[in-house]
ROZA-325631 format. One record per residue (C-alpha): residue number from 0; residue in one letter; y, x, z. Coordinates in Angstrom, 3 decimals, decimal comma, always signed. Layout:
   i aa        Y        X        Z
 NUM  A        Y        X        Z
...
END
This chain:
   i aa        Y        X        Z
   0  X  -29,749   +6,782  +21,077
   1  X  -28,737  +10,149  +20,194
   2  X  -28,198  +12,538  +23,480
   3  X  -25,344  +15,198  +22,087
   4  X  -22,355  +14,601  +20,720
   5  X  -23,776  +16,998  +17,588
   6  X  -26,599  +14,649  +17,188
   7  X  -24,736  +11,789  +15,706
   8  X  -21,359  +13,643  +14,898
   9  X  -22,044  +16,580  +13,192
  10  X  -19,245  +19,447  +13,277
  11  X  -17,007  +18,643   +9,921
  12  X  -17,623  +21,390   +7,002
  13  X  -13,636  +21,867   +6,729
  14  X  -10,499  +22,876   +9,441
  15  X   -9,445  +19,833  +11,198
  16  X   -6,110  +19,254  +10,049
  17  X   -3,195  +18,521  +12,540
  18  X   -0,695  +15,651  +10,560
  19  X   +3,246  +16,102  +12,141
  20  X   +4,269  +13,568  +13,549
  21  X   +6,632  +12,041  +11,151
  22  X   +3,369  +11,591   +8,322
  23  X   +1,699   +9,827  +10,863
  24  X   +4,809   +7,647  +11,399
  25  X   +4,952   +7,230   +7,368
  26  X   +1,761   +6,476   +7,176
  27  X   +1,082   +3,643   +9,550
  28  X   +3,751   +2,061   +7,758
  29  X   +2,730   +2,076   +4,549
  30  X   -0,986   +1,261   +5,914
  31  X   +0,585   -1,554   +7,621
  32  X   +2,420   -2,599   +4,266
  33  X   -0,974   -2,601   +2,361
  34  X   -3,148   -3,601   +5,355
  35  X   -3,024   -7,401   +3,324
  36  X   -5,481   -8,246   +0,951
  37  X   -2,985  -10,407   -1,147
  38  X   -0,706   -7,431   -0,803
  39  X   -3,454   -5,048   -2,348
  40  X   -3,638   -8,076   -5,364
  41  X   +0,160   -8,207   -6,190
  42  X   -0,320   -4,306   -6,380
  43  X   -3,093   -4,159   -8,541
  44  X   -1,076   -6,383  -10,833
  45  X   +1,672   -4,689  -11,085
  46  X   +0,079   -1,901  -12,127
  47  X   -2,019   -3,179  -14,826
  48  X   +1,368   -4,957  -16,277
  49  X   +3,431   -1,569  -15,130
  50  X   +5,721   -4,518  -14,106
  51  X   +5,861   -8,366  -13,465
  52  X   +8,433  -11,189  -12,658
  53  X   +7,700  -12,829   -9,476
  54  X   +6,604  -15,633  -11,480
  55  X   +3,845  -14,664  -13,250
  56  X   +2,428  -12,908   -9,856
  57  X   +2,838  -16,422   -8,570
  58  X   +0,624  -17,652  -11,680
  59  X   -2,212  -15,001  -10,859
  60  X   -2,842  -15,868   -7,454
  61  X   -3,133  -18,797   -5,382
  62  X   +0,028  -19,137   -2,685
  63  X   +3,437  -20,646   -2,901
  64  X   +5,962  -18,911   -4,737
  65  X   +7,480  -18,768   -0,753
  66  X   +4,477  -16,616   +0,299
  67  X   +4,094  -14,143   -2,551
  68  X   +7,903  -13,525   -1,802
  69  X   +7,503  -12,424   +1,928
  70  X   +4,575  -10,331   +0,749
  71  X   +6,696   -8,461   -1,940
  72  X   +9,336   -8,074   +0,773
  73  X   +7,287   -5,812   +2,715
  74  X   +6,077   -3,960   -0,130
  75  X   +9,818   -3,545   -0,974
  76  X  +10,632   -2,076   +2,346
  77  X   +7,577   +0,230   +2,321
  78  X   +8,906   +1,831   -0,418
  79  X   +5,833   +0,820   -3,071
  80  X   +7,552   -2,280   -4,849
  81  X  +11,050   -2,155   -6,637
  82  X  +12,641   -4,771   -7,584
  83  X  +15,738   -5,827  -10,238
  84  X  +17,313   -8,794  -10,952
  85  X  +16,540   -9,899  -14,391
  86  X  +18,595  -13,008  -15,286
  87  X  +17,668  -16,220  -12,850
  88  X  +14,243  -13,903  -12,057
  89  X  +13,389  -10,422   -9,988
  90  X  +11,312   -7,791  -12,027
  91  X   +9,095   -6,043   -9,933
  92  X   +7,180   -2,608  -10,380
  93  X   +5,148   +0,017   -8,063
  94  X   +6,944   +2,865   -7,097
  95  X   +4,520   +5,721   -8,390
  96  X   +5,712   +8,192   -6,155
  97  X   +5,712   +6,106   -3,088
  98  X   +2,187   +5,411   -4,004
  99  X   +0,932   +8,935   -4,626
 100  X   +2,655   +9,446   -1,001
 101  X   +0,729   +7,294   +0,358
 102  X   -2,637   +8,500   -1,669
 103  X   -1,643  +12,126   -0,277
 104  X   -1,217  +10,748   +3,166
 105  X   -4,373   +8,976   +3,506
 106  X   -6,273  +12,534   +1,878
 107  X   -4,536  +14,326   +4,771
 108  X   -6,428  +12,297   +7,512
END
């Protein structure tokens, strides 16, 4: 077991960084809105279809159409899912800049 803090932490190479509050805020929300596994999924295909109806994200993976709704719901109110009604459907797409947010959020820990 190492004896000194230095022994098993050693001192970081770069200024610790102090995040304001209100980024730390942001960010444990949109953590908590990708903190889902399925939510990661419905993410990854909407952005290798740049956007989906609800339907086919219902085709791609393996819960209710009930489920994948709720899921999109708080992707919606994170801010990294929009959504338009498209005749008796909802289209749905990332938000890019929400997302690079959230990447430049994550680089600021």
């Amino acid at each position: 077991m190492p004896s000194k803090k230095e022994d098993c932490c050693p001192p970081s190479e770069t200024e610790p960084s102090s995040m304001p509050d209100e980024d730390v805020e942001e960010l444990a929300a949109l953590a908590k809105a990708v903190g889902h596994p399925i939510r990661i999924k419905i993410l990854n295909l909407l952005d290798k279809n740049d956007n989906c109806i609800c339907g086919e994200i219902v085709d791609e993976l393996p819960l209710a159409q009930s489920t994948i709704s709720q899921h999109l719901k708080v992707l919606k109110e994170a801010g990294l899912v929009r959504g338009e009604i498209a005749g008796p459907s909802v289209c749905y797409c990332i938000d890019k800049k929400r997302l690079k947010r959230l990447k430049v959020l994550v680089a600021g820990l």
